[in-house]
N, CA and C atoms of all chains as a GROMACS GRO file, in nm:
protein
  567
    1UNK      N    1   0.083  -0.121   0.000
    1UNK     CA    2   0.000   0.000   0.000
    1UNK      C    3   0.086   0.126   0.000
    2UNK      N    4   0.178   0.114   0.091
    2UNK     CA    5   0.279   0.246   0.135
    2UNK      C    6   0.380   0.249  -0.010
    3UNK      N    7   0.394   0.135  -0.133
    3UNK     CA    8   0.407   0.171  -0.209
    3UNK      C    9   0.387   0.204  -0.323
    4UNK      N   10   0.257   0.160  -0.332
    4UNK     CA   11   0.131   0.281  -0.425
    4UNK      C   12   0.125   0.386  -0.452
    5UNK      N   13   0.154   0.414  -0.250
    5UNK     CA   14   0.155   0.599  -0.273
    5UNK      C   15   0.237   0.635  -0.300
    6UNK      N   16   0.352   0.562  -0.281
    6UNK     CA   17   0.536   0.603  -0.340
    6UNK      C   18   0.482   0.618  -0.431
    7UNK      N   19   0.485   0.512  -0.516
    7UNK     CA   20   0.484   0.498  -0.665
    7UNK      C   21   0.382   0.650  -0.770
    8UNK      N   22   0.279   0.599  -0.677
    8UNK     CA   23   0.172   0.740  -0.736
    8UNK      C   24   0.260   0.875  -0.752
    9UNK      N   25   0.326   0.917  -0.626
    9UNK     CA   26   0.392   1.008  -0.599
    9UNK      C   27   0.486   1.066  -0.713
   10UNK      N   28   0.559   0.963  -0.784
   10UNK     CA   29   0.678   0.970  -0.864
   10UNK      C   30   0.573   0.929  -1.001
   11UNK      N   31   0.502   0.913  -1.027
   11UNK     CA   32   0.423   0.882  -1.132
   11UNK      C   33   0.415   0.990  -1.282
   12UNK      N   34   0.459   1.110  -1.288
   12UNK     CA   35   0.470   1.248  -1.322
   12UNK      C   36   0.582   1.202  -1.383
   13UNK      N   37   0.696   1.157  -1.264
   13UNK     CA   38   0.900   1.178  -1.345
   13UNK      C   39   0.864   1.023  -1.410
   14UNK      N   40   0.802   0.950  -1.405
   14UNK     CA   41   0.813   0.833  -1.468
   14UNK      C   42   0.749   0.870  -1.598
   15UNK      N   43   0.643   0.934  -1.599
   15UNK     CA   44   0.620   1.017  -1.768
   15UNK      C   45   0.697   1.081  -1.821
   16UNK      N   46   0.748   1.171  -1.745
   16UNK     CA   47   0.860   1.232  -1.800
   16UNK      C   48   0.960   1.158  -1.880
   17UNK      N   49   1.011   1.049  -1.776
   17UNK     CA   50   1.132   0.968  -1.857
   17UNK      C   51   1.043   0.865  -1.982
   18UNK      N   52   0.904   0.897  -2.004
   18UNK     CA   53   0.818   0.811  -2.093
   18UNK      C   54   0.852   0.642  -2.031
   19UNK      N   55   0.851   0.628  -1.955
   19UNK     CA   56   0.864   0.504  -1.927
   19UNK      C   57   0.705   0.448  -1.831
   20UNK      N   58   0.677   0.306  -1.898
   20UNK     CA   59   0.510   0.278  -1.823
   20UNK      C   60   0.554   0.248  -1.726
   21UNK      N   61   0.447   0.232  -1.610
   21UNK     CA   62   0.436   0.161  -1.485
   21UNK      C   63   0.364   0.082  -1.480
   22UNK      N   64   0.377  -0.073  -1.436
   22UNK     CA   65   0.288  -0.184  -1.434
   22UNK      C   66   0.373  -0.224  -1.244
   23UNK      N   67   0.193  -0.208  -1.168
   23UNK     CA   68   0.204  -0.219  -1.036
   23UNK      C   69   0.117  -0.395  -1.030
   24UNK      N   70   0.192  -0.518  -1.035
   24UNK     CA   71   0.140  -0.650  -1.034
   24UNK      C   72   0.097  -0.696  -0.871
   25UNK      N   73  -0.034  -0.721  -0.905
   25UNK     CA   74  -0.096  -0.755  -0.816
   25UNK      C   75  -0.144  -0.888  -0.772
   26UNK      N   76  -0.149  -0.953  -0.650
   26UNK     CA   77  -0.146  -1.098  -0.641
   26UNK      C   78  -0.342  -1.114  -0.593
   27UNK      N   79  -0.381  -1.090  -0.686
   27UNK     CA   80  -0.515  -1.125  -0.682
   27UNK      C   81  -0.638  -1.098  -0.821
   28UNK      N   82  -0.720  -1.091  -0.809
   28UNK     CA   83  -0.835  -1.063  -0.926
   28UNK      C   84  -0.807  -0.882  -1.015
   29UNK      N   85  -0.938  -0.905  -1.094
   29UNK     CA   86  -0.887  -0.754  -1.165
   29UNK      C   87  -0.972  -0.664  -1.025
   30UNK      N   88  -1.083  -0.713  -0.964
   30UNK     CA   89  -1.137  -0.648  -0.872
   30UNK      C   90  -1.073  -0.597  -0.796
   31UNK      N   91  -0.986  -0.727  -0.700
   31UNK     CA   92  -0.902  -0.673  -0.600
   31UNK      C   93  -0.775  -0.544  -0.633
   32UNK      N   94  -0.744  -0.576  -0.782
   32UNK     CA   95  -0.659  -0.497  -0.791
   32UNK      C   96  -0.695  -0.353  -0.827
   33UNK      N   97  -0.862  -0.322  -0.825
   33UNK     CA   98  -0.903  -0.241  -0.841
   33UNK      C   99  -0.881  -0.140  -0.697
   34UNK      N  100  -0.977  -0.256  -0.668
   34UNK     CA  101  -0.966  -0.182  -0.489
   34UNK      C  102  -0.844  -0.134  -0.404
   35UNK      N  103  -0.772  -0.219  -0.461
   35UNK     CA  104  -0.643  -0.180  -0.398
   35UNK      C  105  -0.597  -0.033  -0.464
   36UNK      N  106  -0.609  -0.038  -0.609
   36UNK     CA  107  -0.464   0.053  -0.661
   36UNK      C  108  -0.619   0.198  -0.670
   37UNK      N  109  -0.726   0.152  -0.692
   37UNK     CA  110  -0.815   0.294  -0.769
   37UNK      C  111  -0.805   0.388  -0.641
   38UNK      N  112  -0.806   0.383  -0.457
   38UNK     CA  113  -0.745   0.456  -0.439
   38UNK      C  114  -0.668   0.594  -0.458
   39UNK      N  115  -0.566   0.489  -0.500
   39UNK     CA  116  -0.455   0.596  -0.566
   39UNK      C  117  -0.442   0.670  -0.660
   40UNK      N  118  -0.547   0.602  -0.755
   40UNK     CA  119  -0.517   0.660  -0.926
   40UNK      C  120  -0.462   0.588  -1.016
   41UNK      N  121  -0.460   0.469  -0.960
   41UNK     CA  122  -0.357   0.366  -0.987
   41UNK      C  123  -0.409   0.235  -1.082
   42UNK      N  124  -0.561   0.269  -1.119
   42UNK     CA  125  -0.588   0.130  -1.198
   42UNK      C  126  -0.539   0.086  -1.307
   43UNK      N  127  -0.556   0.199  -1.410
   43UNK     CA  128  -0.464   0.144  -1.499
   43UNK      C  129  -0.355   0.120  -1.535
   44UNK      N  130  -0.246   0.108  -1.414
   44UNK     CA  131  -0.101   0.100  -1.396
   44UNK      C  132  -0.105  -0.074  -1.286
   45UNK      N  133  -0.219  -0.096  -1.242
   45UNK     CA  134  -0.195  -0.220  -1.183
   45UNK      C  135  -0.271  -0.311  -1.228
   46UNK      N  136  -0.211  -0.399  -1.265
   46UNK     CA  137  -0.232  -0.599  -1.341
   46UNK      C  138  -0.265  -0.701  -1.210
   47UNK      N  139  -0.339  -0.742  -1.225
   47UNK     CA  140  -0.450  -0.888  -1.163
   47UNK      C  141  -0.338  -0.985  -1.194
   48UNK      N  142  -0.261  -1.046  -1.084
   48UNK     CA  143  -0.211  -1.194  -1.119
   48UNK      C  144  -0.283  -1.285  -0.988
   49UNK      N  145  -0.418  -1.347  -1.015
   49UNK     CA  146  -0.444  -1.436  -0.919
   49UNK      C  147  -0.375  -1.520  -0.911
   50UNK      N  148  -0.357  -1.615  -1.036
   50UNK     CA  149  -0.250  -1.743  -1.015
   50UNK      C  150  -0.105  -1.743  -0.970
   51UNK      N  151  -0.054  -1.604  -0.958
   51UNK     CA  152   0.054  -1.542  -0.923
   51UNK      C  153   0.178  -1.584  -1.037
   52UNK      N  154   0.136  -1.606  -1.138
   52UNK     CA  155   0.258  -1.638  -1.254
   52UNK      C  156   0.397  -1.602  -1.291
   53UNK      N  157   0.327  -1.448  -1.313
   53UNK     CA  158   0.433  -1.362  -1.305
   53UNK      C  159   0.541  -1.375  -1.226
   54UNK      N  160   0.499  -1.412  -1.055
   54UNK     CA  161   0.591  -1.428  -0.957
   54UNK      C  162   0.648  -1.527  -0.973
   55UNK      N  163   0.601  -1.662  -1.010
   55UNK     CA  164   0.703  -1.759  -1.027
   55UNK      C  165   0.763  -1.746  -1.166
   56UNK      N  166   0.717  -1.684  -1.256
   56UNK     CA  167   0.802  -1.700  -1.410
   56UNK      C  168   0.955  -1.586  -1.348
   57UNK      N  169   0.920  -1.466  -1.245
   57UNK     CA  170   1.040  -1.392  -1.260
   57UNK      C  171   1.170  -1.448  -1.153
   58UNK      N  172   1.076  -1.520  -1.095
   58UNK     CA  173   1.167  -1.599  -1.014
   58UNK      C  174   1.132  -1.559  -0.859
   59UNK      N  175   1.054  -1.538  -0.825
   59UNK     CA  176   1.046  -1.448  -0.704
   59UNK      C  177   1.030  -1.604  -0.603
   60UNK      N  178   1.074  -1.549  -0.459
   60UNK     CA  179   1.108  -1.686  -0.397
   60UNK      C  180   0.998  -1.633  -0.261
   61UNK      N  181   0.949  -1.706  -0.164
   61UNK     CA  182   0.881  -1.740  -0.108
   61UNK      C  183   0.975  -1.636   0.038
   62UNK      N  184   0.908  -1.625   0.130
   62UNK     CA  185   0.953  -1.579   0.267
   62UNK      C  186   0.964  -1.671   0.350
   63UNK      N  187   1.028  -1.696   0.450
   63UNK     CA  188   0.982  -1.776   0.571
   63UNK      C  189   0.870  -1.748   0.688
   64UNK      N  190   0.816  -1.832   0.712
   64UNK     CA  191   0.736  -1.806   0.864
   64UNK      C  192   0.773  -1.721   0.940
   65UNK      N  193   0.890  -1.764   0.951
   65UNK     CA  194   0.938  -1.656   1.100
   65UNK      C  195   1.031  -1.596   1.088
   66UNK      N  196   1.049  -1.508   0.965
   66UNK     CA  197   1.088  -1.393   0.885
   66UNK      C  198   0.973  -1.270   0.920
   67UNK      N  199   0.821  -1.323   0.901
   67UNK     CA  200   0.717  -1.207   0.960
   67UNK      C  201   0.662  -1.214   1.092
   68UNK      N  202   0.671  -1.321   1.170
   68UNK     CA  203   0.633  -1.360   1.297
   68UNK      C  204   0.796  -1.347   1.403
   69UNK      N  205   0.882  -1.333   1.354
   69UNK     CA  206   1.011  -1.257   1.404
   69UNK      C  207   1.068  -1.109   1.319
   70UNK      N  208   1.027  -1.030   1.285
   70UNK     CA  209   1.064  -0.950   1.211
   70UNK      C  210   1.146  -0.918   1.191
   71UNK      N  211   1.253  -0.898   1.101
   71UNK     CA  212   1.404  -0.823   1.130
   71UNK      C  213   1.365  -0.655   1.156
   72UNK      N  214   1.501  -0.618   1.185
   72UNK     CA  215   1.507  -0.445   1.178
   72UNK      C  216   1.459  -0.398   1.068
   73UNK      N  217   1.459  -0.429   0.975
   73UNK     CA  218   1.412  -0.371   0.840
   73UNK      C  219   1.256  -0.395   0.828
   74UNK      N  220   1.216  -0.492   0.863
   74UNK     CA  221   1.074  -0.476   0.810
   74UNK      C  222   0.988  -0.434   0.939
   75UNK      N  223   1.075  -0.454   1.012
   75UNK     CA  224   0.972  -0.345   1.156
   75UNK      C  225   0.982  -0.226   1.130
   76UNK      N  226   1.125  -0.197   1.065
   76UNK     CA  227   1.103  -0.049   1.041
   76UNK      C  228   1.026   0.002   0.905
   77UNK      N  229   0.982  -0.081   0.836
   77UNK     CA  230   0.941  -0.073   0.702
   77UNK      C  231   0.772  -0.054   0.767
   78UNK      N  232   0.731  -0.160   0.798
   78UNK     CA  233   0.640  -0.145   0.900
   78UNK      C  234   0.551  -0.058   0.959
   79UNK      N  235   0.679   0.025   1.066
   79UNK     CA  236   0.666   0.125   1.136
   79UNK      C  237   0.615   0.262   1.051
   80UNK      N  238   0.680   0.287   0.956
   80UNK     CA  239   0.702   0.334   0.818
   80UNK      C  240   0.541   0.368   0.755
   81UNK      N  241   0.526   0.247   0.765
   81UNK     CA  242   0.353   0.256   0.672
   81UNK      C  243   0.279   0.275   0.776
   82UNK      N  244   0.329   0.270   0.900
   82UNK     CA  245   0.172   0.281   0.988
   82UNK      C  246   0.180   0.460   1.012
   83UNK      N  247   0.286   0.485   1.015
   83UNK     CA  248   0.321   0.645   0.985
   83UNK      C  249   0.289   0.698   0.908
   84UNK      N  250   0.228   0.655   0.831
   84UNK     CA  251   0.229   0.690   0.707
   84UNK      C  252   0.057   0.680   0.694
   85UNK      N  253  -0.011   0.605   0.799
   85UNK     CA  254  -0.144   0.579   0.773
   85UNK      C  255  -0.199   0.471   0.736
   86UNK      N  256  -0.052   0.335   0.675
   86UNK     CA  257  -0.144   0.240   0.636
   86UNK      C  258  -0.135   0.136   0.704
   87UNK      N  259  -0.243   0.045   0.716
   87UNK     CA  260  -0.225  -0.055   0.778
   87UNK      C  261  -0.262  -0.218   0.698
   88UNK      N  262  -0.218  -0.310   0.785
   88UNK     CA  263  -0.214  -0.419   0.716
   88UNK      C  264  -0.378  -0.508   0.743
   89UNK      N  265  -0.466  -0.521   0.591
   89UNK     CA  266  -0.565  -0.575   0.586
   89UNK      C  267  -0.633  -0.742   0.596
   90UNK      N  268  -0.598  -0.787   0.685
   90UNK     CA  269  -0.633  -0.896   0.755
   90UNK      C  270  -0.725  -0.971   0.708
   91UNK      N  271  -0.835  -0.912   0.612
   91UNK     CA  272  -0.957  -0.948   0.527
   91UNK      C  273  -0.839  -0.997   0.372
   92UNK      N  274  -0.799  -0.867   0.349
   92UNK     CA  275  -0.710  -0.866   0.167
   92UNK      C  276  -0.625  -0.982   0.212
   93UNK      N  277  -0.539  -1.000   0.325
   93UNK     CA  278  -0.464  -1.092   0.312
   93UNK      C  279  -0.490  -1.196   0.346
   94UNK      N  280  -0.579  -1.223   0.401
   94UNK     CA  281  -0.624  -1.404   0.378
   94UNK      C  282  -0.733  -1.474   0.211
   95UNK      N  283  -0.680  -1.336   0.132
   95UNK     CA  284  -0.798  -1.366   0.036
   95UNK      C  285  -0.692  -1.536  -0.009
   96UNK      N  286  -0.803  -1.588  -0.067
   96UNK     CA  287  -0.721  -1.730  -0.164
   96UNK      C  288  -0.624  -1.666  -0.245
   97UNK      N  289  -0.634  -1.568  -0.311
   97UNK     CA  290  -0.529  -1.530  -0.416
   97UNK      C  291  -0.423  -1.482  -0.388
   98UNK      N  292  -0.383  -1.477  -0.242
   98UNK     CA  293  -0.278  -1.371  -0.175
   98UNK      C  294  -0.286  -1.475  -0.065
   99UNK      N  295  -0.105  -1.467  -0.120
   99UNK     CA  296   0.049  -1.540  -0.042
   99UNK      C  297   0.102  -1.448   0.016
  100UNK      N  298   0.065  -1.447   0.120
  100UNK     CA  299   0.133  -1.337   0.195
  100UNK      C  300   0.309  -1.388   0.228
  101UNK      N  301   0.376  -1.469   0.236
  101UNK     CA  302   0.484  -1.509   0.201
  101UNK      C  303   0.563  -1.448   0.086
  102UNK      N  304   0.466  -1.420  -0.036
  102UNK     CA  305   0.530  -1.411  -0.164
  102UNK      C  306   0.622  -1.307  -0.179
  103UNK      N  307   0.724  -1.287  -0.184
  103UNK     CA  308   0.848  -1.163  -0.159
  103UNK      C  309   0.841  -1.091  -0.320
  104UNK      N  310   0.868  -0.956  -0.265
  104UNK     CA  311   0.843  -0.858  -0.379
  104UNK      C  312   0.976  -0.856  -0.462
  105UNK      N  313   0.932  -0.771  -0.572
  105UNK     CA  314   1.004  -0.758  -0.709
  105UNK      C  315   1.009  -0.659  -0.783
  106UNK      N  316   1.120  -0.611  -0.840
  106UNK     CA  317   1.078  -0.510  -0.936
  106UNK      C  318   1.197  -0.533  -1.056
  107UNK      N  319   1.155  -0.493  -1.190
  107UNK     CA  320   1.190  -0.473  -1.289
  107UNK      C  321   1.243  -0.410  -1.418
  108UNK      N  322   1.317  -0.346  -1.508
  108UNK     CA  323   1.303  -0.239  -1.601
  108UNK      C  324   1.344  -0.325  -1.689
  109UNK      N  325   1.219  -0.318  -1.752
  109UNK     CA  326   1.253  -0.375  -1.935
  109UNK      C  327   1.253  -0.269  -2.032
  110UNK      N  328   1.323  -0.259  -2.164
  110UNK     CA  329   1.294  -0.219  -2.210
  110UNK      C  330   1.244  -0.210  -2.368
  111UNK      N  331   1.176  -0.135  -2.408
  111UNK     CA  332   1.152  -0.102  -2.509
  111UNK      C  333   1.105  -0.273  -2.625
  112UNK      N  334   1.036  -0.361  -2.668
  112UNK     CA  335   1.055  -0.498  -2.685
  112UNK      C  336   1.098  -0.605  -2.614
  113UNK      N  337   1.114  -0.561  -2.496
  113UNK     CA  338   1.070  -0.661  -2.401
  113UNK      C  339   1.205  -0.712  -2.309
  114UNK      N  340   1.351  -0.676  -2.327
  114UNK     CA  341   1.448  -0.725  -2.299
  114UNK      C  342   1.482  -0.658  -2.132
  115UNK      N  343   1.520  -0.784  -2.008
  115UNK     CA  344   1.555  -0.668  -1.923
  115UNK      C  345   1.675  -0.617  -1.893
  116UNK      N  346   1.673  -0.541  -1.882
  116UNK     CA  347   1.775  -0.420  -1.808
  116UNK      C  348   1.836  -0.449  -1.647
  117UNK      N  349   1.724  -0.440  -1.550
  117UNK     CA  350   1.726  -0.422  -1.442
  117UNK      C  351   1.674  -0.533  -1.359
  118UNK      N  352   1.682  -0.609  -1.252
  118UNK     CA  353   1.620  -0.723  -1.186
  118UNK      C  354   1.660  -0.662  -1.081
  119UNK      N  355   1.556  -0.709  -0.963
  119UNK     CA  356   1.576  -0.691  -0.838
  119UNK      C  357   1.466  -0.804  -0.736
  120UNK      N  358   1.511  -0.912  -0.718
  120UNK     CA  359   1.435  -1.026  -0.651
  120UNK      C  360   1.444  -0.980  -0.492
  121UNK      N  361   1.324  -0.987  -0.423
  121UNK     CA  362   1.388  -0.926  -0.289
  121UNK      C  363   1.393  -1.046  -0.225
  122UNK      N  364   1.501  -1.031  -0.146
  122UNK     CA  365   1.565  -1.103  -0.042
  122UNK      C  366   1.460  -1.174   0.096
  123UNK      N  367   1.393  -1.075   0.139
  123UNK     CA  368   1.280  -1.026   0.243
  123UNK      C  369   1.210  -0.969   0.202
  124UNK      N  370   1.093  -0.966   0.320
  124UNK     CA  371   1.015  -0.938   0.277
  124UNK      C  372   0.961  -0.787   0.282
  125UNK      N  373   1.066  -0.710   0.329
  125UNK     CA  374   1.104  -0.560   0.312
  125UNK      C  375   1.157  -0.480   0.237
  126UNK      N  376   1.270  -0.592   0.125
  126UNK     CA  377   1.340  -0.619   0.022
  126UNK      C  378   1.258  -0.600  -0.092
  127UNK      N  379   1.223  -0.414  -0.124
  127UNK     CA  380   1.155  -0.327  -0.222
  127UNK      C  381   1.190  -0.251  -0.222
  128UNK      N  382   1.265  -0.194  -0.337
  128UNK     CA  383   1.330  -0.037  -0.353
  128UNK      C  384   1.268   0.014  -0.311
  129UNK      N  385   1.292   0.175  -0.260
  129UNK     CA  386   1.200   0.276  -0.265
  129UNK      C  387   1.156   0.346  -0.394
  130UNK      N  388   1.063   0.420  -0.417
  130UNK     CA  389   0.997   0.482  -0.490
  130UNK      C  390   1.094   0.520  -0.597
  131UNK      N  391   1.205   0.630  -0.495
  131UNK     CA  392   1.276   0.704  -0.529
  131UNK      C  393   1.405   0.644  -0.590
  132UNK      N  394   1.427   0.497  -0.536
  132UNK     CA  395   1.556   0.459  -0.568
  132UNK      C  396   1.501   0.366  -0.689
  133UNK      N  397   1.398   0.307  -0.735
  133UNK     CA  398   1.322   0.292  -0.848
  133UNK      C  399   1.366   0.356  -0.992
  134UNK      N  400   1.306   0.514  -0.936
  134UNK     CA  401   1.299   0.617  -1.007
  134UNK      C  402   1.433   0.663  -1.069
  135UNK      N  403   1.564   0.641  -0.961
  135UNK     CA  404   1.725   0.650  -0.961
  135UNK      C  405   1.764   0.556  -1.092
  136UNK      N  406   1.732   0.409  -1.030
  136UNK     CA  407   1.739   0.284  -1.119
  136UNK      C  408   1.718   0.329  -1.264
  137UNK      N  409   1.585   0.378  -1.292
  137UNK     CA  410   1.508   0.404  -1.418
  137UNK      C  411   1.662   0.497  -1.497
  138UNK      N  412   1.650   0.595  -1.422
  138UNK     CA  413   1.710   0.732  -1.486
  138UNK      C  414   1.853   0.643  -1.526
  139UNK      N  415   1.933   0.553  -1.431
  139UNK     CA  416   2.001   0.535  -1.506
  139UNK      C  417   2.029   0.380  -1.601
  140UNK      N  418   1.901   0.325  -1.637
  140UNK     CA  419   1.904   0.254  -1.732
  140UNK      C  420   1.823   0.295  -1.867
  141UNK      N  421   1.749   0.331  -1.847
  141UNK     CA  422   1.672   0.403  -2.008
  141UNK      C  423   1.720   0.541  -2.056
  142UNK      N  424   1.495  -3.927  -0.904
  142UNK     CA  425   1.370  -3.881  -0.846
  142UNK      C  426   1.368  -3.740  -0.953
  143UNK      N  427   1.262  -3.699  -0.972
  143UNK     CA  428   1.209  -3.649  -1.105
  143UNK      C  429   1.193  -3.474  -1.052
  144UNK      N  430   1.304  -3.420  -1.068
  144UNK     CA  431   1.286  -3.296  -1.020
  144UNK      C  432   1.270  -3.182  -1.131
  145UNK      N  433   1.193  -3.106  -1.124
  145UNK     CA  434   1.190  -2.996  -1.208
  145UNK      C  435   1.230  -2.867  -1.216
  146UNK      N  436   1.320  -2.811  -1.322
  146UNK     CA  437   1.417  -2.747  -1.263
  146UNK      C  438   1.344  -2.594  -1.359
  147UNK      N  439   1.350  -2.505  -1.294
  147UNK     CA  440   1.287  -2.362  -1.315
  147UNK      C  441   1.395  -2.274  -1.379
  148UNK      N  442   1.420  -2.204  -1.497
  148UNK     CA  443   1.505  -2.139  -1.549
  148UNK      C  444   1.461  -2.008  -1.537
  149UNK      N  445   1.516  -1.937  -1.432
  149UNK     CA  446   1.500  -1.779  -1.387
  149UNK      C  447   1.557  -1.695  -1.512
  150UNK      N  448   1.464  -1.561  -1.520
  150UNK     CA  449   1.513  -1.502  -1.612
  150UNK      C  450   1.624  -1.436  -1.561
  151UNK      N  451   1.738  -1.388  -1.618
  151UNK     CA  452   1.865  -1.325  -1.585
  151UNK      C  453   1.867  -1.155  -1.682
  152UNK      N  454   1.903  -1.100  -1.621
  152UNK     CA  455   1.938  -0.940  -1.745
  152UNK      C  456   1.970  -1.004  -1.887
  153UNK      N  457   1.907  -0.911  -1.948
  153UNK     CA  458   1.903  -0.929  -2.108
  153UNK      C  459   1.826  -1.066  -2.168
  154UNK      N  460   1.748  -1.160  -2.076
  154UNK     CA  461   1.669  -1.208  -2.112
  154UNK      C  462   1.554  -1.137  -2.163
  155UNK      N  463   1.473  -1.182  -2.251
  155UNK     CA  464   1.284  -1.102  -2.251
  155UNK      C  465   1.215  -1.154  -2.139
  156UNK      N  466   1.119  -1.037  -2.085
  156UNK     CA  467   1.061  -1.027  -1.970
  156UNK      C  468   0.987  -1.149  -1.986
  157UNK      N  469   0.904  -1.208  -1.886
  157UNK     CA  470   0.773  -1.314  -1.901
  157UNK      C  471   0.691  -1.204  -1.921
  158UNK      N  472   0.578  -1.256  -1.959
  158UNK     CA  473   0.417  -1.180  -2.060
  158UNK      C  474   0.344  -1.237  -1.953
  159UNK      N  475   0.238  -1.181  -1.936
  159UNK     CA  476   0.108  -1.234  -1.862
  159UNK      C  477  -0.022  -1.188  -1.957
  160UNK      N  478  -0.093  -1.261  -1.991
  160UNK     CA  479  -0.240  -1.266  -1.969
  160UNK      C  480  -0.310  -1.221  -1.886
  161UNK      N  481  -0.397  -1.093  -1.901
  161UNK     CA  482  -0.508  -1.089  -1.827
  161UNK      C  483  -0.615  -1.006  -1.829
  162UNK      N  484  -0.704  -1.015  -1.778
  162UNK     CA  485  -0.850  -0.914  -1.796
  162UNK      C  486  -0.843  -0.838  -1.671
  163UNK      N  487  -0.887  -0.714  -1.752
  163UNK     CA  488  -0.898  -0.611  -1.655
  163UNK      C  489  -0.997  -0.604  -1.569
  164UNK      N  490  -1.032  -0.508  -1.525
  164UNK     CA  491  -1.193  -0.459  -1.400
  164UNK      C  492  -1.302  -0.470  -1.517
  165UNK      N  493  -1.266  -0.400  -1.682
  165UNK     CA  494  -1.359  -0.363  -1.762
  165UNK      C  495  -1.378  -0.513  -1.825
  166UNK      N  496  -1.284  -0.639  -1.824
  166UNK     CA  497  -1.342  -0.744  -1.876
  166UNK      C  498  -1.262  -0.758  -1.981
  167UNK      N  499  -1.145  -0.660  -2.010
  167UNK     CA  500  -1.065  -0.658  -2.125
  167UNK      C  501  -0.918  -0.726  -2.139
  168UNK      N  502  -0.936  -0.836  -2.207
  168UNK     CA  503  -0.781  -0.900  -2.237
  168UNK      C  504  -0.663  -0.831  -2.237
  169UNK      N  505  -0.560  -0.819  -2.152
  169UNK     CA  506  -0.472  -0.727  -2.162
  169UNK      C  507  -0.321  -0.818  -2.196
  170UNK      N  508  -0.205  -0.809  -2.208
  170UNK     CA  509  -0.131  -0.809  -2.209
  170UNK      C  510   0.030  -0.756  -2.131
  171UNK      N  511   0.058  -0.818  -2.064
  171UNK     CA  512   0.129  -0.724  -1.984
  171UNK      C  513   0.304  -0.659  -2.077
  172UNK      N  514   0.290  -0.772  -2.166
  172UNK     CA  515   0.395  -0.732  -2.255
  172UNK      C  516   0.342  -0.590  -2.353
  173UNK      N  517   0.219  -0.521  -2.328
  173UNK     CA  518   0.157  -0.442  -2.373
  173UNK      C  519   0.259  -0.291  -2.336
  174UNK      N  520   0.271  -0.317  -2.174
  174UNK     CA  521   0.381  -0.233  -2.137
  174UNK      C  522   0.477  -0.141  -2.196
  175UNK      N  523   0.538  -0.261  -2.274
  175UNK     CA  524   0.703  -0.207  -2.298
  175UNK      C  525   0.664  -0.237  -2.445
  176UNK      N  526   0.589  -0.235  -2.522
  176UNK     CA  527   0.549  -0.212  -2.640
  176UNK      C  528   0.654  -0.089  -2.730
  177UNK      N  529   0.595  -0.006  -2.669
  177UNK     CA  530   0.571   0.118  -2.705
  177UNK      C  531   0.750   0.212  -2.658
  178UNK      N  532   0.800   0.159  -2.539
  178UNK     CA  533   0.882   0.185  -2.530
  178UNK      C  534   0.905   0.089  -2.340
  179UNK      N  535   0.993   0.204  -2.264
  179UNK     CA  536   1.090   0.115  -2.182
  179UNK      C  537   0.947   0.113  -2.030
  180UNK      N  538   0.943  -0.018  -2.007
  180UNK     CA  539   0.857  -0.014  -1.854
  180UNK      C  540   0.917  -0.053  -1.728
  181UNK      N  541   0.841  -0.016  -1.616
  181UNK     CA  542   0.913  -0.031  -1.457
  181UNK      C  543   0.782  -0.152  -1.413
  182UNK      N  544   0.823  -0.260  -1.402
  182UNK     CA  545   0.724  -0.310  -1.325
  182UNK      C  546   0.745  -0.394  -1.173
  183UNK      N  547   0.684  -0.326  -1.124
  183UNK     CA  548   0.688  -0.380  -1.003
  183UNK      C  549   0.582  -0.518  -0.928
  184UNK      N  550   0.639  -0.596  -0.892
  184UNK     CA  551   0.535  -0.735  -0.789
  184UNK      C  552   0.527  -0.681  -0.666
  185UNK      N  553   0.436  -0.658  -0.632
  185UNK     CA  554   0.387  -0.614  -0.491
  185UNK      C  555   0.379  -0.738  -0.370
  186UNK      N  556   0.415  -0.695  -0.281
  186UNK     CA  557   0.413  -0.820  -0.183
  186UNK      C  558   0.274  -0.909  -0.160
  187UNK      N  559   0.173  -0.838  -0.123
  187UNK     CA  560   0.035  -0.899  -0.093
  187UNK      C  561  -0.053  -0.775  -0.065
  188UNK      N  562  -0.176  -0.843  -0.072
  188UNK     CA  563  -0.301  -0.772  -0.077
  188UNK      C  564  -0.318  -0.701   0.020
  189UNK      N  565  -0.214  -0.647   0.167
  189UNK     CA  566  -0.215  -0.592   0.254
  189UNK      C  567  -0.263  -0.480   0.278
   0.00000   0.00000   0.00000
């Protein structure tokens, strides 16, 4: 959620550099409605119920007690979003379509499809920021 | 014993494509993206 609004935020310099945003979502086109329209965000976020995407890019699973022990980073990541106003939806995340395990990802392909940039996260805190995204971008396209 | 082995994409591979319908019911393409030129896509952790 807390990076929606990143993302929304920087959404302007990402036109600028003409580059799209695709925000992949681990559930229906609904859910991903609800989630991203919010923000402004629908037509920048993709429905993966079966979660494909995540296993075609390689994205690897979390442990149990990686979120039921938290490290420093994702308490502070955490801490972060509740500062921020958001909190974690207890309803969204037990939906069937959402692995809450499933560790995040981000990407820059470009132009026909080739990538540039990979970033598999480690943890489950292990998500650029907005800004360091935006860094990434500027210096691969 | 019959294991199946997953070939991760690496830099300068082509991205994986997804299939899918939108809110409006519309077949999309996620390779639709970077069509046109260079895309950022991000996997979000969960429906949180």
């Amino acid at each position: 959620m807390e990076s929606l609004a990143q993302l929304r935020e920087k959404l302007p310099e990402f036109e600028k550099l003409h580059v799209s945003l695709a925000c992949i979502v681990q559930g229906t086109a609904t859910d991903a409605e609800e989630l991203c329209g919010p923000f402004g965000l629908t037509p920048s976020c993709i429905p993966d119920p079966q979660k494909e995407s995540y296993a075609k890019i390689g994205l690897d699973r979390a442990k149990w007690k990686e979120l039921l022990f938290p490290s420093d980073e994702l308490r502070q990541r955490r801490k972060e979003n509740r500062d921020a106003g958001f909190s974690i939806s207890i309803t969204r995340s037990l939906k069937a379509t959402c692995d809450i395990l499933l560790l995040p990802g981000a990407a820059i392909v470009a132009r026909g499809g080739k990538i540039l940039w990979l970033h598999r996260g480690a943890n489950p805190a292990d998500l650029p920021s907005a800004n360091d995204l935006l860094e990434k971008v500027r210096q691969h396209v | 014993m019959n294991a199946t082995r997953i070939t991760q994409p690496v830099l300068g591979d082509p991205a994986p494509d997804l299939a899918f319908k939108n809110s409006a019911g519309e077949s999309r393409h996620l390779s639709s993206w970077w069509a046109d030129g260079p895309a950022l896509i991000v996997w979000l952790r969960h429906l949180g």
